[in-house]
TORKOL-4160 file (C-alpha; in steps of 0.2 Angstrom, whole numbers, padded with zeros to 4 digits, m for minus):
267
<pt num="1" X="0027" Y="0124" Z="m0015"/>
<pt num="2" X="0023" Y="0105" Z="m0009"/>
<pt num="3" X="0032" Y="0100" Z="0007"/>
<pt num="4" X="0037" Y="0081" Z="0008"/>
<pt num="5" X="0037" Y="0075" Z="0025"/>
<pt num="6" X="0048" Y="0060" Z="0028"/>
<pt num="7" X="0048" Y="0047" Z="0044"/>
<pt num="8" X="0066" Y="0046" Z="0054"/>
<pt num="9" X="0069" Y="0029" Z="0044"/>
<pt num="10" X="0082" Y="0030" Z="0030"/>
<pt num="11" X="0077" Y="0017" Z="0017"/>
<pt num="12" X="0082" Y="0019" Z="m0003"/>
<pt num="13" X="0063" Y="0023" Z="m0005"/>
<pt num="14" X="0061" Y="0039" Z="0005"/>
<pt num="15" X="0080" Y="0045" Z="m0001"/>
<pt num="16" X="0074" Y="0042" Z="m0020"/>
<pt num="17" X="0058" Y="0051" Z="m0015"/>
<pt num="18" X="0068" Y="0064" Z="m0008"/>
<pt num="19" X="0081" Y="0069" Z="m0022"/>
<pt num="20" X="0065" Y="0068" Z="m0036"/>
<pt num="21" X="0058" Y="0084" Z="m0022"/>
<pt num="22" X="0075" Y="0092" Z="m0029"/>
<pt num="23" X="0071" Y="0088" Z="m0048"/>
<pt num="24" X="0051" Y="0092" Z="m0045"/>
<pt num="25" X="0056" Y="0108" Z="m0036"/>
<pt num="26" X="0048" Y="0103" Z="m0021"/>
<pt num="27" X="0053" Y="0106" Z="m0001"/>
<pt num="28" X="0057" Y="0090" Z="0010"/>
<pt num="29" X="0059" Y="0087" Z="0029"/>
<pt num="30" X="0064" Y="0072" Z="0037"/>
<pt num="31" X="0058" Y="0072" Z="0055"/>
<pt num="32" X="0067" Y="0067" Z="0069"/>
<pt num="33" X="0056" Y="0057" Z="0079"/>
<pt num="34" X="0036" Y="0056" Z="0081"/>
<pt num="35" X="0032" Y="0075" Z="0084"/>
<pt num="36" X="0028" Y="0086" Z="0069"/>
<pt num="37" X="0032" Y="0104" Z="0071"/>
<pt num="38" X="0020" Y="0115" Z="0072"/>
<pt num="39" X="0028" Y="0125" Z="0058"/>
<pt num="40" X="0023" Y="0113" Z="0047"/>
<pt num="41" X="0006" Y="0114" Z="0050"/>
<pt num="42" X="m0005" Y="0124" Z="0036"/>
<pt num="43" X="0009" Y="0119" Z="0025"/>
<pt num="44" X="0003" Y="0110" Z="0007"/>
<pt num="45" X="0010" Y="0092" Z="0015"/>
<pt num="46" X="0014" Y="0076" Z="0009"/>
<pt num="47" X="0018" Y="0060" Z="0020"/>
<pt num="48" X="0029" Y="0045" Z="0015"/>
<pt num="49" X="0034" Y="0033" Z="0030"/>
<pt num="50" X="0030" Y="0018" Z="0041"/>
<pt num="51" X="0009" Y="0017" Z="0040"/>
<pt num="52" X="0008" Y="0021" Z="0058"/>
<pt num="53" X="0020" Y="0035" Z="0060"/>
<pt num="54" X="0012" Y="0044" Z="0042"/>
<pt num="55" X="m0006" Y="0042" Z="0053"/>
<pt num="56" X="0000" Y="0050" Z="0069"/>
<pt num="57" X="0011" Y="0062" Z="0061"/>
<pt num="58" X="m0007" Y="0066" Z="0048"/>
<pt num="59" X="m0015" Y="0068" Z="0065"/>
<pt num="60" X="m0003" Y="0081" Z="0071"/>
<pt num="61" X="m0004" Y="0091" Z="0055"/>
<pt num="62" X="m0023" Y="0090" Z="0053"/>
<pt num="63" X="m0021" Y="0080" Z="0036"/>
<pt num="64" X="m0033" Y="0067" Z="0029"/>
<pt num="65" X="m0026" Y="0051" Z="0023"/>
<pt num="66" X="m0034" Y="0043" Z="0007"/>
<pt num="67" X="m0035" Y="0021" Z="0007"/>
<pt num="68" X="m0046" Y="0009" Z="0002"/>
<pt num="69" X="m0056" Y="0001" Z="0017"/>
<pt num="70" X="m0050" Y="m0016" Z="0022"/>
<pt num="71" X="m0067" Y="m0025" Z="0015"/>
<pt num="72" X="m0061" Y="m0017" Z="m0003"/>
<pt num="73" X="m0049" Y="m0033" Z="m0007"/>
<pt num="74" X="m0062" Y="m0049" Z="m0003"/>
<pt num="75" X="m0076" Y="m0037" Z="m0010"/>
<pt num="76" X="m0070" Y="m0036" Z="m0028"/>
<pt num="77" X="m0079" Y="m0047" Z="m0040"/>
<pt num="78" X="m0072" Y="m0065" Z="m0042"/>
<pt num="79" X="m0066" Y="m0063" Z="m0059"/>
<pt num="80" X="m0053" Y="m0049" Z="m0052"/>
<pt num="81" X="m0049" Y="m0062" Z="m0036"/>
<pt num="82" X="m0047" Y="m0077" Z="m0044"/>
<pt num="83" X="m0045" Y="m0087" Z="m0027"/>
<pt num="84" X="m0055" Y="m0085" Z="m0011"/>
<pt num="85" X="m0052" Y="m0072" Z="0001"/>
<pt num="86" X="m0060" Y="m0070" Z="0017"/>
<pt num="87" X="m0057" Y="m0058" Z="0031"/>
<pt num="88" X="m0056" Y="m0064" Z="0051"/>
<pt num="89" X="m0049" Y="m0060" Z="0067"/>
<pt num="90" X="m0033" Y="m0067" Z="0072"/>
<pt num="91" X="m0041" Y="m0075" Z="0087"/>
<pt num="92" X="m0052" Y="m0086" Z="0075"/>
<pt num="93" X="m0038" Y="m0092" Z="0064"/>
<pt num="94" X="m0029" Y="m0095" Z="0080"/>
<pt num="95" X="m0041" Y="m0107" Z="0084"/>
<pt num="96" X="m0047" Y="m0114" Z="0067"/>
<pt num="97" X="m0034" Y="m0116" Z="0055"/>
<pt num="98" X="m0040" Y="m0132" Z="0045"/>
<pt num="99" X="m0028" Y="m0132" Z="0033"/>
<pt num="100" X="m0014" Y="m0120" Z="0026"/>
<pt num="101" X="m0019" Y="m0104" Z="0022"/>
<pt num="102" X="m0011" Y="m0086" Z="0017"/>
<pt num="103" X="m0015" Y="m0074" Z="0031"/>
<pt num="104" X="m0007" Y="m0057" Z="0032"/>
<pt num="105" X="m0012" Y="m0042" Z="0040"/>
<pt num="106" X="m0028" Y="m0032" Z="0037"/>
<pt num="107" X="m0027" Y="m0015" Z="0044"/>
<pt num="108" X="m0010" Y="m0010" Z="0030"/>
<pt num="109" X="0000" Y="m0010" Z="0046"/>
<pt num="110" X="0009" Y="m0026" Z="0041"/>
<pt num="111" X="0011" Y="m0030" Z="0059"/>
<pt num="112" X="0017" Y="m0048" Z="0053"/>
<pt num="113" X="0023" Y="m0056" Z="0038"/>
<pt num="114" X="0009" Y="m0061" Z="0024"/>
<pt num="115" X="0011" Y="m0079" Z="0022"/>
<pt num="116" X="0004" Y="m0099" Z="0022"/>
<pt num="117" X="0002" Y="m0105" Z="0037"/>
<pt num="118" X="0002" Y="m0122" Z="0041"/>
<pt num="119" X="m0004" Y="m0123" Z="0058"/>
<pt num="120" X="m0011" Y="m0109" Z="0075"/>
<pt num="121" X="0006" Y="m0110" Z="0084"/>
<pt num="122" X="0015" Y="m0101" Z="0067"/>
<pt num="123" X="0004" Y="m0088" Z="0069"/>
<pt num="124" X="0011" Y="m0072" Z="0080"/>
<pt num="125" X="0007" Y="m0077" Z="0100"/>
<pt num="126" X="m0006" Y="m0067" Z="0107"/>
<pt num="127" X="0008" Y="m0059" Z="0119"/>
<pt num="128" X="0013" Y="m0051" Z="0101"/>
<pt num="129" X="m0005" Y="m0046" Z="0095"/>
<pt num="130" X="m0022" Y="m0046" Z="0099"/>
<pt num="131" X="m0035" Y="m0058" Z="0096"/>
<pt num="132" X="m0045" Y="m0044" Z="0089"/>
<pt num="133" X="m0032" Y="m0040" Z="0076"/>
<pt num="134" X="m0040" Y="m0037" Z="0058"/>
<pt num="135" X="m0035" Y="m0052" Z="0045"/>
<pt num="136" X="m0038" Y="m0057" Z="0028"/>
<pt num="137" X="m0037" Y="m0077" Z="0026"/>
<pt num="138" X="m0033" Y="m0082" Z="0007"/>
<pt num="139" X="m0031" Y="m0097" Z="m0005"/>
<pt num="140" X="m0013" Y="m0100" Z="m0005"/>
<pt num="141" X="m0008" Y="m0099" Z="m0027"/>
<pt num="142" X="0006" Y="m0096" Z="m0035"/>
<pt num="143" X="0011" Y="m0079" Z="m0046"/>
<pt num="144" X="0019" Y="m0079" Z="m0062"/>
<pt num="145" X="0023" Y="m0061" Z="m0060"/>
<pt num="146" X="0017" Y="m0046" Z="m0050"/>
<pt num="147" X="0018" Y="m0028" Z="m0053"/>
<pt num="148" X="0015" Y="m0012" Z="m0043"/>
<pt num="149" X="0004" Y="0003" Z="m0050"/>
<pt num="150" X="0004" Y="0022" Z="m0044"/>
<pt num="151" X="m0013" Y="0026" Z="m0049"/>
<pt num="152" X="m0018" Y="0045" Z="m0050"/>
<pt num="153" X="m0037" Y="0049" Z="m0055"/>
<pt num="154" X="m0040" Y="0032" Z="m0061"/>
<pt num="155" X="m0025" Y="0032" Z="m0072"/>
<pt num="156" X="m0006" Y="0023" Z="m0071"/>
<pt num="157" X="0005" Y="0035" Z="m0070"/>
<pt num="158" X="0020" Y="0023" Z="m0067"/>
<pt num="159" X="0021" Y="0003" Z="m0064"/>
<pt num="160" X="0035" Y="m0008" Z="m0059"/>
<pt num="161" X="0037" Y="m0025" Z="m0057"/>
<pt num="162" X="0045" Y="m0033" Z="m0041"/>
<pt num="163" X="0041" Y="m0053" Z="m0040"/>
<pt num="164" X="0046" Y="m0064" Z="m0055"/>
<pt num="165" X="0042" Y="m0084" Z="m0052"/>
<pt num="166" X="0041" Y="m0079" Z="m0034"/>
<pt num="167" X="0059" Y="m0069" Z="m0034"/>
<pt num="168" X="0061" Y="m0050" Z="m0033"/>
<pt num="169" X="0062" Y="m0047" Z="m0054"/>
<pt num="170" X="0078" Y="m0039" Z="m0049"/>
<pt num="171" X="0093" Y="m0038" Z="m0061"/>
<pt num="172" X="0110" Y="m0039" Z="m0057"/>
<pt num="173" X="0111" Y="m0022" Z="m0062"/>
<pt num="174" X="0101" Y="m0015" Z="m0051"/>
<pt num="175" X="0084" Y="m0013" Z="m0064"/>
<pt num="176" X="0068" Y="m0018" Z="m0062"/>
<pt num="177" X="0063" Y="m0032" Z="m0074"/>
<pt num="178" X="0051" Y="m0041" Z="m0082"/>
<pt num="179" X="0046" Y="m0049" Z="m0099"/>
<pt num="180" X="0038" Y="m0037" Z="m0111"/>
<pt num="181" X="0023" Y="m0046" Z="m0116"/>
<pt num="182" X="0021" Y="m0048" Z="m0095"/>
<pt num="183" X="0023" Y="m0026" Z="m0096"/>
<pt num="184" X="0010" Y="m0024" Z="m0108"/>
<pt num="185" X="m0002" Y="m0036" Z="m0101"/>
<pt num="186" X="0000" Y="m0030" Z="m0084"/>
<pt num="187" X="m0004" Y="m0012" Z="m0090"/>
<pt num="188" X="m0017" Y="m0018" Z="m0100"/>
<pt num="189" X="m0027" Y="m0029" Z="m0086"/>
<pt num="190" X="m0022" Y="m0012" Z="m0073"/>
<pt num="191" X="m0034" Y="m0001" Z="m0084"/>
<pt num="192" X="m0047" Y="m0014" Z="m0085"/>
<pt num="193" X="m0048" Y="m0016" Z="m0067"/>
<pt num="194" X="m0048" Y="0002" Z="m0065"/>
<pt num="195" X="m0062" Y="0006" Z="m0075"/>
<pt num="196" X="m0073" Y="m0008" Z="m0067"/>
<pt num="197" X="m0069" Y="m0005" Z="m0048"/>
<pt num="198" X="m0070" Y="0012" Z="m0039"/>
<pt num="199" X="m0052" Y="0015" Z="m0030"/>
<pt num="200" X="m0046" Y="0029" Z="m0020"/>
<pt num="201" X="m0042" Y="0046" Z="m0031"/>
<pt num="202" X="m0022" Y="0040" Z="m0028"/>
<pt num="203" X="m0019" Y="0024" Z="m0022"/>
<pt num="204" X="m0007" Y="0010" Z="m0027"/>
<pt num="205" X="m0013" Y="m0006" Z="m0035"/>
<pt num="206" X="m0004" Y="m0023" Z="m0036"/>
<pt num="207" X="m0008" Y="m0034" Z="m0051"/>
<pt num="208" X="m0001" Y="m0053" Z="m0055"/>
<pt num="209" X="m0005" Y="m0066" Z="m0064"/>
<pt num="210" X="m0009" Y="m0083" Z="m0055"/>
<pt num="211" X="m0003" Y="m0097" Z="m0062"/>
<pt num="212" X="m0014" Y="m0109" Z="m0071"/>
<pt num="213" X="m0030" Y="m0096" Z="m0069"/>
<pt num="214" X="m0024" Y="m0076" Z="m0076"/>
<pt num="215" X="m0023" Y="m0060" Z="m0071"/>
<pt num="216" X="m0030" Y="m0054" Z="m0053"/>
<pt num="217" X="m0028" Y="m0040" Z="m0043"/>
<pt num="218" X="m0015" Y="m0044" Z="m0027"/>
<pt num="219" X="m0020" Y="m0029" Z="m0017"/>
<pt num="220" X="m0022" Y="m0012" Z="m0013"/>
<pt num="221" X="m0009" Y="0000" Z="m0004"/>
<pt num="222" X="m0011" Y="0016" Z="0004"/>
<pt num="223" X="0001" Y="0028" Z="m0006"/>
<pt num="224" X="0010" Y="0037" Z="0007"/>
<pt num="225" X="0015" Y="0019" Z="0013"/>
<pt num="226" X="0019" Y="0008" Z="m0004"/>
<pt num="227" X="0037" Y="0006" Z="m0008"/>
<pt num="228" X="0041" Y="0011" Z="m0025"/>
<pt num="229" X="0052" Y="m0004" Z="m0032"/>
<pt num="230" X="0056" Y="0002" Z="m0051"/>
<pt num="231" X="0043" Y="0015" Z="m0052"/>
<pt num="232" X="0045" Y="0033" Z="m0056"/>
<pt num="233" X="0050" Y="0043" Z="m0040"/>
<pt num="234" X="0042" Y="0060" Z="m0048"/>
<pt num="235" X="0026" Y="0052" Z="m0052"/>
<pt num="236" X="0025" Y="0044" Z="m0037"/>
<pt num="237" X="0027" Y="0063" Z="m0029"/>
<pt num="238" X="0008" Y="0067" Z="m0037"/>
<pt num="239" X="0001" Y="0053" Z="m0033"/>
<pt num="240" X="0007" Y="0055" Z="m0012"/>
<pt num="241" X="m0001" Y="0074" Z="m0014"/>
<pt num="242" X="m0015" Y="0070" Z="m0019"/>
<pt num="243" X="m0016" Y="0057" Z="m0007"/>
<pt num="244" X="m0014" Y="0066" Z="0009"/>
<pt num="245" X="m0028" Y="0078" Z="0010"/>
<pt num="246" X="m0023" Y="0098" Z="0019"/>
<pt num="247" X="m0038" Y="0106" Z="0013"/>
<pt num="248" X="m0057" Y="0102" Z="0012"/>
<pt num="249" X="m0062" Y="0085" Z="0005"/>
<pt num="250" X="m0070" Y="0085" Z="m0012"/>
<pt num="251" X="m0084" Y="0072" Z="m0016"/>
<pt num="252" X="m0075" Y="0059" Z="m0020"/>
<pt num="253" X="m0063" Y="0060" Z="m0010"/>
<pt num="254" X="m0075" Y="0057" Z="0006"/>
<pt num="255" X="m0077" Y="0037" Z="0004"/>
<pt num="256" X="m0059" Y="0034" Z="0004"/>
<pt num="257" X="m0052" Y="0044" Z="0021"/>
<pt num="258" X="m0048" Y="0034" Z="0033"/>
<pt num="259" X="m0051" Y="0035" Z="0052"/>
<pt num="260" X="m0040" Y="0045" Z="0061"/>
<pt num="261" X="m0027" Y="0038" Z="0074"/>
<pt num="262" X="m0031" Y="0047" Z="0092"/>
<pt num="263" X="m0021" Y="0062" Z="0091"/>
<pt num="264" X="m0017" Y="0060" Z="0110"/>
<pt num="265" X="m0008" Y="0044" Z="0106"/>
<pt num="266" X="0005" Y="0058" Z="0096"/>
<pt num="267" X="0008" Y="0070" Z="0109"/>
């Protein structure tokens, strides 16, 4: 029976996570701090937390962690882009920042907030972060709409929306909303993209339109760190399965496993 490992932080993602393990006939465990217990290892493990905890706690456990590489996102062809992005170091658009630009980080930690900047001395000071920190430097545009995509084997298994016109498409009612025609072209435009550009056996995908241009893909996200916003919380159990590898990797599993955290830095 799966075991779903959760991080100390109570958010309404993890609970939600937590009660489909009850409806899905799965175990859960939410740990008490950074240390795994050695009981858990062997275990057929899942991981949903904070990026870095889910890396050291993977560490502990001996499990492999599937996510795109960070070149994955400026690589895609222009026409899944639509506006440039480039990648940089924190250190260089500290010391070059022309003009305003969208910089957020690029190594899934989200050690700052993705957003325009205007000028070096809004960026996070290096007593904060390195110069050396990992960034991608965008075109700043504007999205219609944006949705989130649990992708399992090249297939959505369950999407949401989450920004409308720049505001979480949230209803008063507590549902996750978005115009229908938006829904089905989102959908649409998600299965294009994933038939034309190589992605991790599970990952999570974010696709928006752009104003004035069309559909392009936002990002990528490592499963066992995305929030879920209106998405399915027992299809998003697969796909963090078969995102966090306890057993052998298969073929095409290999290009997606990221590097391990030092598992000194967890003990």
């Amino acid at each position: 029976m799966p075991l779903l490992v959760l991080s100390p932080r109570y958010t309404s993602d993890s609970k939600a996570l937590r009660a489909a393990c009850g409806r899905a006939g799965w175990k859960s465990e939410r740990l008490g701090g950074w240390r795994a217990p050695g009981r858990l290892r062997g275990h057929d493990v899942a991981l949903y937390g904070e990026p870095t905890f889910v890396e050291v706690i993977a560490a502990q456990l001996g499990v492999r962690l599937l996510d795109v590489a960070p070149g994955w996102l400026p690589g895609l062809p222009e026409r899944h882009r639509r506006r440039h992005i480039g990648m940089s170091t924190l250190g260089d658009v500290r010391h070059a920042l022309p003009e305003p630009t969208f910089i957020k980080p690029a190594d899934g930690r989200k050690a700052f907030e993705g957003k325009v900047y205007a000028a070096p001395e809004e960026l996070p000071g290096q007593d904060v972060l390195p110069d050396e920190t990992p960034v991608f430097t965008c075109e700043p545009v504007s999205w219609d709409v944006e949705f989130r995509c649990h992708v399992l084997e090249g297939t959505v298994v369950t999407m949401s929306p989450y920004l409308l016109h720049g505001e979480l498409a949230l209803t008063q009612d507590g549902n996750w909303k978005a115009p229908d025609a938006d829904v089905q072209e989102a959908r649409q435009y998600a299965e294009e993209v994933l038939a034309e550009v190589p992605v991790p056996p599970a990952t999570v995908l974010d696709v928006g339109r752009i104003h004035d241009r069309g559909w392009a893909v936002v990002e990528a996200n490592a499963a066992w760190g995305a929030g879920l916003y209106g998405c399915d919380p027992e299809q998003v159990l697969k796909v963090l399965a078969r995102s966090c590898l306890d057993r052998e990797p298969t073929p095409a599993d290999r290009d997606w496993i990221i590097d391990q955290v030092n598992v000194d830095m967890a003990e």
